[in-house]
Phi, psi and omega in degrees: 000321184277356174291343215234332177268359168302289173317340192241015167257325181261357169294293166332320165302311209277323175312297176315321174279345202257324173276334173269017189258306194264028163263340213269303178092044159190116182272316174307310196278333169288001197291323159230182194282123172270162181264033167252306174322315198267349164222024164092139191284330198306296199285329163302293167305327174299308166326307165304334190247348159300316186286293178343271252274312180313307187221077226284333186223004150289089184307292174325286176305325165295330185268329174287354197253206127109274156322302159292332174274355182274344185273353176278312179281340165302333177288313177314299209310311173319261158004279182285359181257306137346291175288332175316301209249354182322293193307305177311287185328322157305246170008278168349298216263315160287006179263153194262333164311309182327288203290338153005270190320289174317326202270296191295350180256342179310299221273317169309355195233005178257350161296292179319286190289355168280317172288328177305315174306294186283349169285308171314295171320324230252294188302319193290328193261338132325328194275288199326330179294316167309289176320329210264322169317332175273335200276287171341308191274358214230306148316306173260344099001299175285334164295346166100025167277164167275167173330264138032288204256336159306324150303332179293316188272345167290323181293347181270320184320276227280324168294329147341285186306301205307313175303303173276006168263337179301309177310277197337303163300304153345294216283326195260004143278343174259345166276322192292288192301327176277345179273350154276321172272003181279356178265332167309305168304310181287330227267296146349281196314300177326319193267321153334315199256344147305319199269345159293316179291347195282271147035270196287275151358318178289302225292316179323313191308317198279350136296308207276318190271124146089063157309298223236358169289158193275163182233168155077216175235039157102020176242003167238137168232189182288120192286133172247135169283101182272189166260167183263147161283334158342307187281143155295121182276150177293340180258006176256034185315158182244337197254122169304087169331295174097028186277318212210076132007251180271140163259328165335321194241026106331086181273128172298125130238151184212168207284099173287020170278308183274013155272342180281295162349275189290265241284351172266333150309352169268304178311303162333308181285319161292006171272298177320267189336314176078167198273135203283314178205189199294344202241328166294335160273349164282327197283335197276335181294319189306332186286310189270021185040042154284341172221163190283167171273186206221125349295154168258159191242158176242018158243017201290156154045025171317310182079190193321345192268002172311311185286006216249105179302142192291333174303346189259016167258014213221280170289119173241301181336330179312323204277006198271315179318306190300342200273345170095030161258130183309145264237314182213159201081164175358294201303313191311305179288354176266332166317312167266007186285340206276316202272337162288351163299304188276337178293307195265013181254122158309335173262353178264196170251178188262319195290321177242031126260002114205096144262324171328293164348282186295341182260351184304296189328323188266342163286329209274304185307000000 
């Protein structure tokens, strides 16, 4: 909306200017507002006696402080005379005489330039005809004709000259105008026989692609084709071959290479993709035994001590008689503070605790 009312804003401008150009009969000098008209001897004075108090023996600094603020309030002033007048400038601009008026002042000034154009041409090719009637006449003069008959021959030369280069233009603006349209013409034809292969490239498409797709705009679809109940089915014969005896001992089998197949071709193809949300990237850490499984167990990934019964973490003392420690005193009572120790630990295997056993045993000779 504002593309189309810009050009009938400025028309309006120029209109304006144009009726206050031709009250005032002098445009240079009315062309703008002075800033004594837009802001008043009141608001001037108030100016003058603000810069005194501000600079008071600075000559310089005064006409500059003096200067920006009248350029500051010319600019407000500017502002509110814009806005002031925004809504009129509307209003304006939606009457329909208005835009008439306008449309009709468009077309006068695009008739002036066009006639302006062709008067320029007109004059120009009069002057030449003239330089060249003199060039001729001159010419014919140094050759020794008279006046008289040198004047005679310019004017038929030169109406002459004029006359078959005018054909001459003519004949090569109409070889010109037929070689546009006949490229116009091919040009058609061209897009025409393109827009058949385009054509053809749908109506195929629209076969062979999108069987079971919605068409349009999603209130028609594609008519499905059922089977007739009608037709003789092939598998319900009533007369027995007799090939297949017994049915009991007939078993379904199939290649588990290709179930295999396909299920490593789907993991590939979901490894490529990577995991969709949070709980197929937990299952892909647990598979690659980065998180423990769920519930959890604190026996995951024991590995050999699973077969390994918990009394034989526990009664450790049975092993003290073979290692040869005596029954009572020190060493004995220090033997069993060891296996008890060794009882309470959770993290070691029974093979190295004791072995731990055997080397105490072996610090302790």
């Amino acid at each position: 909306m504002f593309k189309r009312l810009l050009p009938r804003r400025r028309v309006i401008d120029q209109v304006i200017r144009s009726l206050s150009n031709e009250h005032s009969g002098d445009s240079k000098k009315n062309s703008g507002v002075s800033y004594k008209d837009a802001l008043g001897d009141e608001l001037l004075n108030a100016v003058d006696s603000v810069v005194d108090d501000l600079h008071v023996k600075d000559a310089v600094a005064k006409k500059a402080a003096k200067n920006s603020l009248i350029t500051k309030l010319m600019s407000y002033e500017r502002e509110t005379f814009h806005e002031a007048t925004a809504a009129q400038m509307q209003e304006m601009l939606n009457d329909k005489r208005v835009l008439a008026l306008l449309n009709s002042v468009a077309a006068d000034a695009g008739k002036a330039g066009a006639a302006s154009i062709t008067g320029a041409r007109i004059r120009h090719e009069r002057r030449a005809l003239l330089l060249l009637r003199r060039e001729v006449f001159y010419q014919a003069l140094q050759s020794g004709m008279k006046s008289s008959e040198a004047r005679s021959i310019a004017e038929k030369a030169v109406a002459e000259a004029h006359e078959k280069l005018t054909s001459e233009r003519k004949s090569k603006i109409d070889q010109q105008k037929t070689a546009e349209k006949e490229y116009e013409k091919k040009e058609v034809e061209k897009t025409e026989r393109e827009q058949k292969l385009y054509d053809y490239a749908l109506h195929m498409a629209e076969k062979m692609l999108f069987h079971d797709e919605i068409l349009g705009d999603g209130t028609e679809t594609r008519k499905s084709v059922g089977p007739d109940p009608n037709a003789p089915s092939l598998l319900k014969g009533t007369k027995r071959l007799g090939i297949f005896k017994s049915m009991e001992d007939l078993r379904e089998k199939s290649l588990g290479f290709w179930s295999d197949w396909n299920l490593r071709a789907a993991k590939i193809f979901n490894q490529s993709l990577g995991p969709e949300n949070s709980f197929e990237e937990q299952i892909e850490w647990t598979k690659g035994g980065k998180q423990w499984p769920y519930p959890i167990d604190n026996e995951f990934m024991i590995g050999p001590e699973a077969e390994v019964p918990f009394y034989d973490h526990i009664f450790l003392e049975r092993h003290l008689p073979g290692l040869g420690i005596p029954k009572d005193g020190p060493i004995a009572h220090f033997m069993e503070l060891v296996c008890v120790g060794l009882s309470k630990n959770p993290y070691m295997t029974v093979t190295k605790k004791n072995g731990t056993s055997s080397m105490v045993r072996k610090l302790l000779q």
